[in-house]
C-alpha positions in Angstrom: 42.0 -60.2 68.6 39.5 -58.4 70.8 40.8 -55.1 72.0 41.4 -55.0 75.5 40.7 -51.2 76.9 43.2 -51.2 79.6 46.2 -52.6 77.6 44.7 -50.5 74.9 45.1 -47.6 77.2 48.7 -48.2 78.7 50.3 -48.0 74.7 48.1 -44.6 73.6 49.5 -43.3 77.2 52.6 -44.7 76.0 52.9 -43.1 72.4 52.9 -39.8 73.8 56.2 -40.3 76.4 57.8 -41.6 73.4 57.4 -38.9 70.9 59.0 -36.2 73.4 61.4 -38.9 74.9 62.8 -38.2 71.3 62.5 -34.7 71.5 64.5 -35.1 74.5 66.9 -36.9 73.4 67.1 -34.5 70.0 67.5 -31.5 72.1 70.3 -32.7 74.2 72.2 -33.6 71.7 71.9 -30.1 70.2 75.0 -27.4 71.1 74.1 -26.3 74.5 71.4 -28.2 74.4 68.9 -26.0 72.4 67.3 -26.5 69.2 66.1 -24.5 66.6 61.8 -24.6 66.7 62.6 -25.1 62.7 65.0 -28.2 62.9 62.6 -29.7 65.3 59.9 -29.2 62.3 62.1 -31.3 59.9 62.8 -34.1 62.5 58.6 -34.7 63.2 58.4 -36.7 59.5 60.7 -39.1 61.5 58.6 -38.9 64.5 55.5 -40.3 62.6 54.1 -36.8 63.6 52.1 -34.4 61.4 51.0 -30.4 62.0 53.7 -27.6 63.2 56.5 -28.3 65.7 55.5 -25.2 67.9 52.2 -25.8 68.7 53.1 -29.9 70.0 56.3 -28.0 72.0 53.6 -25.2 73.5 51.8 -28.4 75.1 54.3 -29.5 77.2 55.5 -26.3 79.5 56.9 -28.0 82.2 59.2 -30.1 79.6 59.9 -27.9 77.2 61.0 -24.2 77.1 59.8 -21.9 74.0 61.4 -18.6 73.2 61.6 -16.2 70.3 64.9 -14.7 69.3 65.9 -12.6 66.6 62.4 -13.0 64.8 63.3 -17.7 65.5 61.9 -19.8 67.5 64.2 -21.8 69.6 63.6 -24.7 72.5 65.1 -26.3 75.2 64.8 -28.5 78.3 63.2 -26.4 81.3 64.8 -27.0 84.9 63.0 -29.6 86.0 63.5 -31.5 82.9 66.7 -31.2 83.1 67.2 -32.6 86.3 65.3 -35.8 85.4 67.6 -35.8 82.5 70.7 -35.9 85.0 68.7 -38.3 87.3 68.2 -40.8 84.1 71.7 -40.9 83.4 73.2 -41.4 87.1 69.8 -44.6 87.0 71.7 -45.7 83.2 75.3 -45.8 85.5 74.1 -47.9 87.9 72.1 -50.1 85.9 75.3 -51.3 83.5 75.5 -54.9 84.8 71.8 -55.3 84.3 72.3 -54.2 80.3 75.3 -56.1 79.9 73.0 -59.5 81.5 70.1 -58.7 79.3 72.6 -58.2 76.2 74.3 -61.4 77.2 70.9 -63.7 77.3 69.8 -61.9 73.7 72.7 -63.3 72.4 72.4 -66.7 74.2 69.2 -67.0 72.7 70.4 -67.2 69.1 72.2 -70.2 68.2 75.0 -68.6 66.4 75.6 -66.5 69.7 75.9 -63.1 67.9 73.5 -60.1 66.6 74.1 -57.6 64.3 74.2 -54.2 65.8 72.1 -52.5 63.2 69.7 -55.2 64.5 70.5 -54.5 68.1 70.3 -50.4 67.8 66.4 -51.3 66.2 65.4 -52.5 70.2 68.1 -51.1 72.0 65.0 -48.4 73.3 63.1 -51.3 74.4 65.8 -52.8 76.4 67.1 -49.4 77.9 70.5 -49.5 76.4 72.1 -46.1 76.1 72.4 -45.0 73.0 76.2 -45.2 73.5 76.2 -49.2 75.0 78.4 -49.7 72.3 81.6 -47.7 73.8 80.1 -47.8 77.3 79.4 -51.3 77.9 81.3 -53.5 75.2 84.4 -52.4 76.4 84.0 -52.9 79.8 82.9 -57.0 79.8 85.5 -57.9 77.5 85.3 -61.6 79.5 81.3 -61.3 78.0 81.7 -59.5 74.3 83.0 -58.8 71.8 82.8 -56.7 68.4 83.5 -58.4 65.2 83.1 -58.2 61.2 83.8 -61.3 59.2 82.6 -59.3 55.9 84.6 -56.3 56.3 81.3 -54.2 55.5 80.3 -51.7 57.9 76.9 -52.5 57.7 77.9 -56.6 58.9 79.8 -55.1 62.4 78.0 -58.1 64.9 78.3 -58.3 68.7 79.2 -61.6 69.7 79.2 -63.7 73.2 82.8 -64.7 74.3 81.3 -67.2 77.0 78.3 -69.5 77.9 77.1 -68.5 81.3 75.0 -70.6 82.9 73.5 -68.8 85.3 72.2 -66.5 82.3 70.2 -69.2 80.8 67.4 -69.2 82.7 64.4 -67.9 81.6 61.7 -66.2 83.5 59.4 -68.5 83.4 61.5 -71.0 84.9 62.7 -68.8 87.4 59.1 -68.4 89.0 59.2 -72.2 88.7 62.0 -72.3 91.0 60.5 -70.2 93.2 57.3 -71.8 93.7 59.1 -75.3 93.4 57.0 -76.3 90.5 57.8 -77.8 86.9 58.0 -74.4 84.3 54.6 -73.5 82.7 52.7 -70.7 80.9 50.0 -68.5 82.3 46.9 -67.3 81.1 45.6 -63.6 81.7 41.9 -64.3 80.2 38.7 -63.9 81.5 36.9 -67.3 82.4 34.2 -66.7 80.0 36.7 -67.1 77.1 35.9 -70.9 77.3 37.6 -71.8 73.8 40.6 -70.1 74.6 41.2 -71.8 78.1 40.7 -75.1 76.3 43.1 -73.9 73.4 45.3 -72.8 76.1 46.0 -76.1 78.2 45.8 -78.2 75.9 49.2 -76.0 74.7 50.8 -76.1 78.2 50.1 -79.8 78.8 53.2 -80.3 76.9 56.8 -80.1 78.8 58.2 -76.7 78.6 61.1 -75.8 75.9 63.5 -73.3 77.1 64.1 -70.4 74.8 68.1 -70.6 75.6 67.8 -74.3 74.4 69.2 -74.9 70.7 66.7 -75.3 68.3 68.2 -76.9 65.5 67.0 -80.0 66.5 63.6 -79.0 66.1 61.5 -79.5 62.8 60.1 -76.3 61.7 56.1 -76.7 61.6 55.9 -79.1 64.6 54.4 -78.7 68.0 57.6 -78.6 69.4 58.9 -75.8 67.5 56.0 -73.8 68.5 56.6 -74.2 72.0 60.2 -73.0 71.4 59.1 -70.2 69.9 56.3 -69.3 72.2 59.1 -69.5 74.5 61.5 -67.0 73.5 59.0 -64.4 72.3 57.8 -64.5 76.4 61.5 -64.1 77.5 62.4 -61.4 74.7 59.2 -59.7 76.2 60.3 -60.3 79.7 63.5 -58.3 79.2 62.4 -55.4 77.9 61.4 -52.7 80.4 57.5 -52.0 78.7 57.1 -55.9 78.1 55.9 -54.7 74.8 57.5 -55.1 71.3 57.0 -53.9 67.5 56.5 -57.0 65.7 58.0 -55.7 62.6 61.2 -55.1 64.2 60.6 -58.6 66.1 60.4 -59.9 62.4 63.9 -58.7 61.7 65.1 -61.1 63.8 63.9 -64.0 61.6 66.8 -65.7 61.1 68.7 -65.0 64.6 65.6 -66.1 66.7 64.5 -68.9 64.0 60.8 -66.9 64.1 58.4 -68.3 61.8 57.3 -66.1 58.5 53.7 -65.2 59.6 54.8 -64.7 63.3 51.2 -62.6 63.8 49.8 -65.4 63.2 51.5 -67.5 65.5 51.5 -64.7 69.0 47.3 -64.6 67.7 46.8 -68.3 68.5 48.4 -67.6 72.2 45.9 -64.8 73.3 46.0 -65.9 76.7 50.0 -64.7 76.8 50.3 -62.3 74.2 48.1 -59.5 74.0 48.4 -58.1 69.5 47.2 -54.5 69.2 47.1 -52.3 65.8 47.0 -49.1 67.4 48.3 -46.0 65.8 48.6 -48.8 62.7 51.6 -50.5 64.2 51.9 -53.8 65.0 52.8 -54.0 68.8 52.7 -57.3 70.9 52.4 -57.0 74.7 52.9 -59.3 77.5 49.4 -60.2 79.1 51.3 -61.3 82.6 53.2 -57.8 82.7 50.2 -55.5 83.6 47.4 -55.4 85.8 44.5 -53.6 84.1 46.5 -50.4 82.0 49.6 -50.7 84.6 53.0 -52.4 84.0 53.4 -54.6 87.5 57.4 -55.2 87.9 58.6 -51.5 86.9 62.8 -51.6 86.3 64.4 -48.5 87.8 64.7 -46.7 84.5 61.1 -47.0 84.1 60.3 -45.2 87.3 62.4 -42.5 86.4 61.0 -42.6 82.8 57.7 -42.3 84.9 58.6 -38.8 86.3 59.0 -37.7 82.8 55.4 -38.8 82.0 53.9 -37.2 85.1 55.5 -33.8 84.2 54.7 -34.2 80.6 50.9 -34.5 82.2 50.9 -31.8 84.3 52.2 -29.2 81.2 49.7 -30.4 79.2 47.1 -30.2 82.1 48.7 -26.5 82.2 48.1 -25.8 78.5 44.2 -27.0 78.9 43.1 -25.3 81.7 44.7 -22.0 80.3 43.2 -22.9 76.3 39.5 -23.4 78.4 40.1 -20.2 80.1 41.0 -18.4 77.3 38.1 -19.7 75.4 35.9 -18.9 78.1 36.7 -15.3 78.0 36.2 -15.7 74.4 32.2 -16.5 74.9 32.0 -14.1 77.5 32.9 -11.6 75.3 31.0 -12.7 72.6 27.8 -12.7 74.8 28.2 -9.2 75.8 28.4 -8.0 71.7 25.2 -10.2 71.3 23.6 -8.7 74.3 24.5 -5.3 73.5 23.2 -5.5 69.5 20.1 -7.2 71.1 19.4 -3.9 73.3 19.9 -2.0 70.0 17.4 -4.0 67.8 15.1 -3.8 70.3 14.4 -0.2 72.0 12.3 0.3 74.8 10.1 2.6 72.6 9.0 -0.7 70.5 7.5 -2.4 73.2 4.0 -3.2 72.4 0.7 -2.5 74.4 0.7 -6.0 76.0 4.2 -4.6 78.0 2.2 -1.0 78.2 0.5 -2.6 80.5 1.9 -4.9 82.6 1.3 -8.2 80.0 4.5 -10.7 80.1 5.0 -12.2 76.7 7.9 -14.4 78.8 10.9 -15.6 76.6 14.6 -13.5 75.9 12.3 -10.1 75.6 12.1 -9.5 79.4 16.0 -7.8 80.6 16.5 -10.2 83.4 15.3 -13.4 81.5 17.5 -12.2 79.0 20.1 -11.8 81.0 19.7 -15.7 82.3 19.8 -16.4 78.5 22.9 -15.3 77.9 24.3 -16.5 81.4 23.3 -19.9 80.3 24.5 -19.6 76.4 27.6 -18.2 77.2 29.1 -19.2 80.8 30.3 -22.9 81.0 29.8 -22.4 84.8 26.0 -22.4 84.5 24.0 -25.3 85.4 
Protein backbone atom coordinates (compact mmCIF):
# COMPACT_ATOMS: atom_id res chain seq x y z
CA UNK A 1 0.00 0.00 0.00
CA UNK A 2 1.41 3.44 -0.66
CA UNK A 3 2.35 5.21 2.48
CA UNK A 4 0.19 8.06 3.24
CA UNK A 5 2.45 10.93 5.13
CA UNK A 6 -0.27 12.23 7.21
CA UNK A 7 -1.68 8.98 8.54
CA UNK A 8 1.91 7.96 8.58
CA UNK A 9 2.43 10.89 10.83
CA UNK A 10 -0.60 10.60 13.28
CA UNK A 11 0.83 6.73 14.48
CA UNK A 12 4.78 7.88 14.88
CA UNK A 13 3.13 10.86 17.00
CA UNK A 14 1.20 8.20 18.39
CA UNK A 15 3.99 5.65 19.40
CA UNK A 16 5.50 8.07 21.64
CA UNK A 17 2.05 8.88 24.00
CA UNK A 18 1.97 5.23 24.22
CA UNK A 19 5.29 4.25 25.55
CA UNK A 20 4.98 6.76 28.53
CA UNK A 21 1.13 6.23 28.84
CA UNK A 22 2.69 2.89 30.14
CA UNK A 23 5.14 4.46 32.12
CA UNK A 24 2.31 6.19 33.63
CA UNK A 25 0.40 3.62 34.25
CA UNK A 26 3.76 1.56 35.74
CA UNK A 27 4.42 4.33 38.03
CA UNK A 28 1.09 4.71 39.57
CA UNK A 29 0.75 1.50 40.34
CA UNK A 30 4.12 1.62 42.25
CA UNK A 31 3.87 2.22 46.35
CA UNK A 32 3.30 5.92 46.58
CA UNK A 33 3.44 6.12 43.23
CA UNK A 34 7.30 6.10 42.58
CA UNK A 35 9.42 3.80 40.89
CA UNK A 36 12.86 2.79 41.07
CA UNK A 37 14.88 4.35 37.70
CA UNK A 38 16.25 0.50 37.71
CA UNK A 39 12.82 -1.36 37.68
CA UNK A 40 11.79 0.99 35.04
CA UNK A 41 15.04 -0.31 33.03
CA UNK A 42 13.70 -3.97 33.33
CA UNK A 43 10.08 -3.07 32.25
CA UNK A 44 11.53 -1.21 28.66
CA UNK A 45 12.19 -4.96 27.09
CA UNK A 46 8.29 -5.03 27.37
CA UNK A 47 7.99 -1.64 26.04
CA UNK A 48 9.61 -2.64 22.67
CA UNK A 49 12.21 0.06 23.88
CA UNK A 50 16.02 -0.22 23.74
CA UNK A 51 19.00 2.18 25.38
CA UNK A 52 18.89 3.33 29.33
CA UNK A 53 15.65 4.16 31.18
CA UNK A 54 17.16 7.50 32.52
CA UNK A 55 18.06 9.23 29.63
CA UNK A 56 14.09 8.44 27.80
CA UNK A 57 12.68 9.71 31.56
CA UNK A 58 15.19 13.00 31.39
CA UNK A 59 13.14 13.82 28.06
CA UNK A 60 10.04 14.32 29.38
CA UNK A 61 10.32 17.05 32.52
CA UNK A 62 7.07 18.13 32.60
CA UNK A 63 5.82 14.32 32.90
CA UNK A 64 8.18 12.79 34.70
CA UNK A 65 10.15 13.76 37.95
CA UNK A 66 13.91 12.38 38.29
CA UNK A 67 15.77 12.30 41.53
CA UNK A 68 18.79 10.68 43.03
CA UNK A 69 18.72 9.19 46.48
CA UNK A 70 20.96 7.29 48.48
CA UNK A 71 23.48 6.98 45.39
CA UNK A 72 19.42 5.42 43.11
CA UNK A 73 17.66 6.84 40.86
CA UNK A 74 14.01 7.03 41.48
CA UNK A 75 10.87 8.65 39.31
CA UNK A 76 7.64 9.77 39.67
CA UNK A 77 4.71 11.73 38.20
CA UNK A 78 5.35 15.66 38.49
CA UNK A 79 2.21 17.86 39.50
CA UNK A 80 0.79 18.55 36.51
CA UNK A 81 0.89 14.97 35.52
CA UNK A 82 -0.62 14.15 38.21
CA UNK A 83 -3.55 16.17 37.94
CA UNK A 84 -4.22 14.88 34.34
CA UNK A 85 -3.90 11.56 35.96
CA UNK A 86 -6.92 12.57 38.42
CA UNK A 87 -8.68 14.30 35.48
CA UNK A 88 -8.46 10.83 33.35
CA UNK A 89 -9.98 8.92 36.03
CA UNK A 90 -13.06 11.35 36.97
CA UNK A 91 -13.39 11.29 32.38
CA UNK A 92 -13.08 6.92 32.92
CA UNK A 93 -16.23 7.51 35.76
CA UNK A 94 -18.30 9.26 33.67
CA UNK A 95 -17.77 7.47 30.65
CA UNK A 96 -18.96 3.74 32.23
CA UNK A 97 -22.17 3.49 30.18
CA UNK A 98 -20.26 4.32 26.99
CA UNK A 99 -17.71 1.12 27.89
CA UNK A 100 -20.36 -1.14 28.93
CA UNK A 101 -22.29 -0.19 25.13
CA UNK A 102 -19.12 -0.61 23.32
CA UNK A 103 -18.43 -4.02 25.31
CA UNK A 104 -22.04 -4.96 24.62
CA UNK A 105 -21.87 -4.49 20.60
CA UNK A 106 -18.21 -6.51 20.63
CA UNK A 107 -20.01 -9.17 22.02
CA UNK A 108 -23.08 -8.79 19.71
CA UNK A 109 -20.87 -9.06 16.96
CA UNK A 110 -19.68 -12.65 17.57
CA UNK A 111 -22.19 -15.19 17.04
CA UNK A 112 -21.62 -17.15 20.08
CA UNK A 113 -22.22 -13.81 22.10
CA UNK A 114 -19.16 -14.20 24.30
CA UNK A 115 -15.20 -13.21 24.35
CA UNK A 116 -12.59 -14.51 26.22
CA UNK A 117 -11.16 -11.95 28.52
CA UNK A 118 -7.57 -12.75 27.84
CA UNK A 119 -8.77 -11.78 24.33
CA UNK A 120 -10.55 -8.77 25.58
CA UNK A 121 -7.57 -7.42 27.97
CA UNK A 122 -5.36 -7.66 24.29
CA UNK A 123 -7.73 -4.33 22.99
CA UNK A 124 -9.13 -3.34 26.10
CA UNK A 125 -6.35 -0.03 25.51
CA UNK A 126 -7.94 0.53 22.27
CA UNK A 127 -11.34 0.68 23.49
CA UNK A 128 -10.53 2.74 26.75
CA UNK A 129 -11.54 0.16 29.17
CA UNK A 130 -9.93 0.59 32.56
CA UNK A 131 -7.68 -1.72 33.36
CA UNK A 132 -10.10 -2.81 36.20
CA UNK A 133 -13.53 -3.01 33.76
CA UNK A 134 -13.65 -6.31 34.94
CA UNK A 135 -14.75 -5.45 38.82
CA UNK A 136 -15.85 -1.92 37.78
CA UNK A 137 -18.20 -2.49 35.00
CA UNK A 138 -19.26 -6.31 34.99
CA UNK A 139 -20.78 -6.01 38.15
CA UNK A 140 -22.60 -3.20 37.75
CA UNK A 141 -24.86 -4.27 34.20
CA UNK A 142 -25.61 -7.54 35.53
CA UNK A 143 -29.00 -7.17 33.19
CA UNK A 144 -26.03 -6.83 30.21
CA UNK A 145 -23.03 -9.50 31.48
CA UNK A 146 -21.93 -11.81 32.80
CA UNK A 147 -18.62 -13.88 33.73
CA UNK A 148 -18.47 -17.41 33.02
CA UNK A 149 -16.03 -20.65 32.63
CA UNK A 150 -17.44 -23.80 31.03
CA UNK A 151 -13.76 -25.35 31.26
CA UNK A 152 -12.93 -24.68 34.68
CA UNK A 153 -9.43 -23.31 33.41
CA UNK A 154 -8.50 -19.98 34.42
CA UNK A 155 -7.19 -19.20 31.23
CA UNK A 156 -11.14 -20.10 29.47
CA UNK A 157 -12.84 -17.24 32.06
CA UNK A 158 -15.26 -15.59 28.91
CA UNK A 159 -17.54 -12.53 29.27
CA UNK A 160 -20.80 -13.23 27.86
CA UNK A 161 -24.01 -11.11 26.82
CA UNK A 162 -27.11 -11.85 29.03
CA UNK A 163 -29.44 -9.91 26.41
CA UNK A 164 -29.95 -8.87 22.68
CA UNK A 165 -30.38 -5.16 22.56
CA UNK A 166 -31.58 -3.81 19.72
CA UNK A 167 -30.87 -0.57 19.87
CA UNK A 168 -27.06 -1.84 20.09
CA UNK A 169 -27.04 -3.30 16.79
CA UNK A 170 -26.56 -0.70 14.75
CA UNK A 171 -23.56 -0.04 13.14
CA UNK A 172 -22.04 3.14 12.26
CA UNK A 173 -22.36 3.08 8.98
CA UNK A 174 -25.94 2.68 9.16
CA UNK A 175 -26.38 5.22 11.63
CA UNK A 176 -25.00 8.02 9.17
CA UNK A 177 -27.50 6.36 6.83
CA UNK A 178 -30.20 7.17 9.03
CA UNK A 179 -29.17 10.43 9.36
CA UNK A 180 -28.87 11.39 5.84
CA UNK A 181 -32.03 9.21 5.07
CA UNK A 182 -30.08 7.16 2.63
CA UNK A 183 -29.66 3.19 2.04
CA UNK A 184 -26.14 2.20 4.26
CA UNK A 185 -22.89 2.42 2.10
CA UNK A 186 -19.05 2.63 2.30
CA UNK A 187 -16.90 5.68 1.70
CA UNK A 188 -13.87 6.19 0.03
CA UNK A 189 -11.03 8.52 1.36
CA UNK A 190 -8.73 8.36 -2.02
CA UNK A 191 -7.52 10.81 -4.14
CA UNK A 192 -9.40 10.92 -7.65
CA UNK A 193 -6.30 10.17 -9.51
CA UNK A 194 -6.36 6.57 -8.00
CA UNK A 195 -8.65 5.61 -10.99
CA UNK A 196 -8.35 1.72 -10.46
CA UNK A 197 -9.09 1.95 -7.02
CA UNK A 198 -12.37 4.04 -7.45
CA UNK A 199 -13.42 1.48 -10.00
CA UNK A 200 -12.43 -1.43 -7.56
CA UNK A 201 -14.19 0.44 -5.01
CA UNK A 202 -17.83 0.80 -6.44
CA UNK A 203 -18.00 -1.90 -8.10
CA UNK A 204 -17.61 -3.33 -4.12
CA UNK A 205 -20.42 -1.01 -2.70
CA UNK A 206 -22.81 -1.62 -5.53
CA UNK A 207 -23.75 -4.54 -3.57
CA UNK A 208 -26.44 -4.21 -0.55
CA UNK A 209 -24.79 -3.62 2.66
CA UNK A 210 -24.28 -6.61 5.28
CA UNK A 211 -24.44 -5.51 8.78
CA UNK A 212 -21.56 -6.62 10.98
CA UNK A 213 -24.20 -7.57 13.94
CA UNK A 214 -25.99 -9.84 11.33
CA UNK A 215 -25.12 -13.73 11.83
CA UNK A 216 -22.90 -15.03 9.54
CA UNK A 217 -23.24 -18.53 9.52
CA UNK A 218 -25.29 -18.39 6.72
CA UNK A 219 -22.63 -17.11 4.61
CA UNK A 220 -20.20 -19.31 2.52
CA UNK A 221 -16.68 -18.54 3.40
CA UNK A 222 -14.78 -17.32 0.07
CA UNK A 223 -17.94 -15.65 -1.41
CA UNK A 224 -18.67 -12.00 -2.17
CA UNK A 225 -20.95 -11.89 0.47
CA UNK A 226 -18.74 -13.01 3.16
CA UNK A 227 -16.43 -10.31 2.17
CA UNK A 228 -18.85 -7.70 2.67
CA UNK A 229 -19.54 -9.10 6.12
CA UNK A 230 -16.28 -8.94 6.94
CA UNK A 231 -15.40 -5.61 5.50
CA UNK A 232 -18.18 -4.77 7.69
CA UNK A 233 -17.19 -5.53 11.03
CA UNK A 234 -13.61 -4.63 10.64
CA UNK A 235 -15.13 -0.78 9.93
CA UNK A 236 -17.40 -1.10 13.11
CA UNK A 237 -14.53 -2.78 15.32
CA UNK A 238 -12.49 0.32 14.07
CA UNK A 239 -15.33 2.68 14.67
CA UNK A 240 -15.36 1.79 18.44
CA UNK A 241 -12.12 2.20 19.27
CA UNK A 242 -11.09 5.69 20.43
CA UNK A 243 -7.75 6.00 17.71
CA UNK A 244 -9.88 4.16 14.89
CA UNK A 245 -6.74 2.19 14.57
CA UNK A 246 -5.94 -1.50 15.34
CA UNK A 247 -2.93 -4.09 15.46
CA UNK A 248 -3.83 -6.66 13.04
CA UNK A 249 -2.13 -9.35 14.87
CA UNK A 250 -4.15 -8.90 17.84
CA UNK A 251 -7.30 -8.36 15.23
CA UNK A 252 -6.08 -11.95 14.12
CA UNK A 253 -6.73 -13.33 17.50
CA UNK A 254 -10.03 -12.85 17.01
CA UNK A 255 -10.29 -15.44 14.17
CA UNK A 256 -12.69 -17.63 15.27
CA UNK A 257 -14.97 -15.02 17.33
CA UNK A 258 -15.26 -12.54 14.39
CA UNK A 259 -15.13 -15.47 11.58
CA UNK A 260 -11.94 -13.25 10.05
CA UNK A 261 -10.49 -14.86 7.19
CA UNK A 262 -6.65 -16.40 7.51
CA UNK A 263 -4.81 -13.85 5.38
CA UNK A 264 -6.94 -10.87 6.72
CA UNK A 265 -3.90 -8.35 5.29
CA UNK A 266 -4.75 -9.46 2.46
CA UNK A 267 -8.21 -8.87 2.57
CA UNK A 268 -8.13 -4.84 4.49
CA UNK A 269 -5.29 -4.37 1.27
CA UNK A 270 -7.92 -4.89 -1.39
CA UNK A 271 -10.17 -2.08 0.46
CA UNK A 272 -7.62 0.85 0.33
CA UNK A 273 -10.18 3.32 -0.06
CA UNK A 274 -11.43 2.33 3.82
CA UNK A 275 -8.70 0.92 5.40
CA UNK A 276 -5.55 2.64 5.45
CA UNK A 277 -2.34 -0.83 6.33
CA UNK A 278 0.89 0.77 7.63
CA UNK A 279 4.17 -1.34 8.80
CA UNK A 280 5.58 1.27 10.83
CA UNK A 281 7.86 0.66 13.66
CA UNK A 282 7.35 -3.17 11.96
CA UNK A 283 3.95 -3.65 13.33
CA UNK A 284 1.09 -4.27 11.54
CA UNK A 285 -1.54 -1.48 12.29
CA UNK A 286 -4.78 -0.89 10.28
CA UNK A 287 -6.44 2.56 10.42
CA UNK A 288 -9.66 3.91 9.44
CA UNK A 289 -9.30 6.23 6.25
CA UNK A 290 -12.82 8.09 7.28
CA UNK A 291 -11.52 8.84 10.97
CA UNK A 292 -8.94 11.52 10.14
CA UNK A 293 -8.52 14.41 8.15
CA UNK A 294 -4.90 14.69 6.99
CA UNK A 295 -2.71 13.44 10.41
CA UNK A 296 -5.84 14.38 12.80
CA UNK A 297 -8.41 11.99 14.24
CA UNK A 298 -11.96 14.02 13.41
CA UNK A 299 -14.65 12.60 16.12
CA UNK A 300 -12.25 12.76 19.39
CA UNK A 301 -14.17 10.62 22.53
CA UNK A 302 -13.63 12.49 25.78
CA UNK A 303 -10.90 10.19 26.96
CA UNK A 304 -9.05 11.13 23.91
CA UNK A 305 -9.06 14.77 24.66
CA UNK A 306 -7.85 14.29 27.99
CA UNK A 307 -5.27 11.67 26.64
CA UNK A 308 -4.47 14.81 24.39
CA UNK A 309 -3.28 16.98 27.32
CA UNK A 310 -0.93 14.27 28.13
CA UNK A 311 0.55 14.49 24.65
CA UNK A 312 0.85 18.24 24.65
CA UNK A 313 2.82 18.21 28.00
CA UNK A 314 4.85 15.31 26.91
CA UNK A 315 5.67 17.92 23.88
CA UNK A 316 6.45 20.74 25.67
CA UNK A 317 9.15 18.58 28.16
CA UNK A 318 10.72 17.34 25.36
CA UNK A 319 10.73 20.85 23.64
CA UNK A 320 12.30 21.73 27.17
CA UNK A 321 14.98 19.07 26.98
CA UNK A 322 16.04 20.35 23.26
CA UNK A 323 16.25 23.81 23.68
CA UNK A 324 18.40 23.25 26.86
CA UNK A 325 20.68 20.11 24.97
CA UNK A 326 21.13 23.06 21.88
CA UNK A 327 22.13 25.44 24.40
CA UNK A 328 24.34 23.35 26.09
CA UNK A 329 25.94 22.42 22.94
CA UNK A 330 26.26 25.78 21.96
CA UNK A 331 28.32 26.72 24.83
CA UNK A 332 30.17 23.73 24.01
CA UNK A 333 31.40 25.29 20.40
CA UNK A 334 31.81 28.48 21.92
CA UNK A 335 34.20 27.28 24.08
CA UNK A 336 35.83 25.22 21.71
CA UNK A 337 36.32 28.23 19.38
CA UNK A 338 38.01 30.26 21.98
CA UNK A 339 40.84 27.16 22.72
CA UNK A 340 41.16 27.16 18.79
CA UNK A 341 41.43 30.89 18.64
CA UNK A 342 43.77 31.14 21.46
CA UNK A 343 46.35 28.15 20.09
CA UNK A 344 46.00 30.02 16.76
CA UNK A 345 47.46 33.34 18.32
CA UNK A 346 50.20 31.10 19.84
CA UNK A 347 51.31 29.38 16.47
CA UNK A 348 51.36 32.40 14.96
CA UNK A 349 53.19 35.41 16.79
CA UNK A 350 53.19 38.84 15.59
CA UNK A 351 57.01 38.62 15.26
CA UNK A 352 56.44 36.03 12.23
CA UNK A 353 54.64 38.24 10.17
CA UNK A 354 56.31 38.53 6.84
CA UNK A 355 57.49 41.69 4.92
CA UNK A 356 54.27 41.70 2.73
CA UNK A 357 52.44 42.67 6.42
CA UNK A 358 55.73 44.87 7.19
CA UNK A 359 54.34 46.88 5.03
CA UNK A 360 50.96 47.30 4.77
CA UNK A 361 50.43 44.09 2.07
CA UNK A 362 46.94 42.05 2.95
CA UNK A 363 47.53 38.48 2.19
CA UNK A 364 43.39 38.30 3.16
CA UNK A 365 42.18 34.90 4.65
CA UNK A 366 42.06 33.80 8.74
CA UNK A 367 45.69 35.62 9.15
CA UNK A 368 44.24 39.18 9.55
CA UNK A 369 42.74 39.37 13.63
CA UNK A 370 39.45 40.66 12.75
CA UNK A 371 38.85 38.31 9.63
CA UNK A 372 39.79 35.76 11.97
CA UNK A 373 37.65 36.69 14.36
CA UNK A 374 34.63 36.49 11.64
CA UNK A 375 36.03 32.99 11.14
CA UNK A 376 35.47 31.77 14.12
CA UNK A 377 32.14 33.70 14.68
CA UNK A 378 30.95 31.87 11.66
CA UNK A 379 32.58 28.23 12.59
CA UNK A 380 31.43 28.36 15.85
CA UNK A 381 28.13 30.50 16.62
CA UNK A 382 24.88 28.76 15.25
CA UNK A 383 23.55 32.43 15.34
CA UNK A 384 25.64 33.57 12.42
CA UNK A 385 24.26 34.00 9.11
Amino acid sequence: MKKDPDLESALSRNRRWIVNNQIKNIITRCPNQVATVKFLQRKFKTLDLQGKALNWLKKYPCCFEVYLKDDEYYCGLTKRMMFLVDEEERVKEMQEPVFAERLAKLLMMNSNRRLNVMKINELKRYYGFPDDYLIRIIPKYPEMFRLVNYSGRRSSMEIELVSWNPDLAVSAIEMVARKQVSEPCFSCSLPSTWIKSWERFHEFNSSAYISPYSDPRGLVEGSKEMEKRTVSLVHELLSLTLWKKLSIVKLGHFGREFCLPEKLNVLLLKHPGIFYVSNKYQIYTVLLREGYNGSELIDKDPLVLVKEKFGELMQEGLHEYNQRHHTMNLERKKKKGTILERSEKRKDPSTDMSEQDDQGGDVGGIFDPEERKRFYKLLFDDGAP
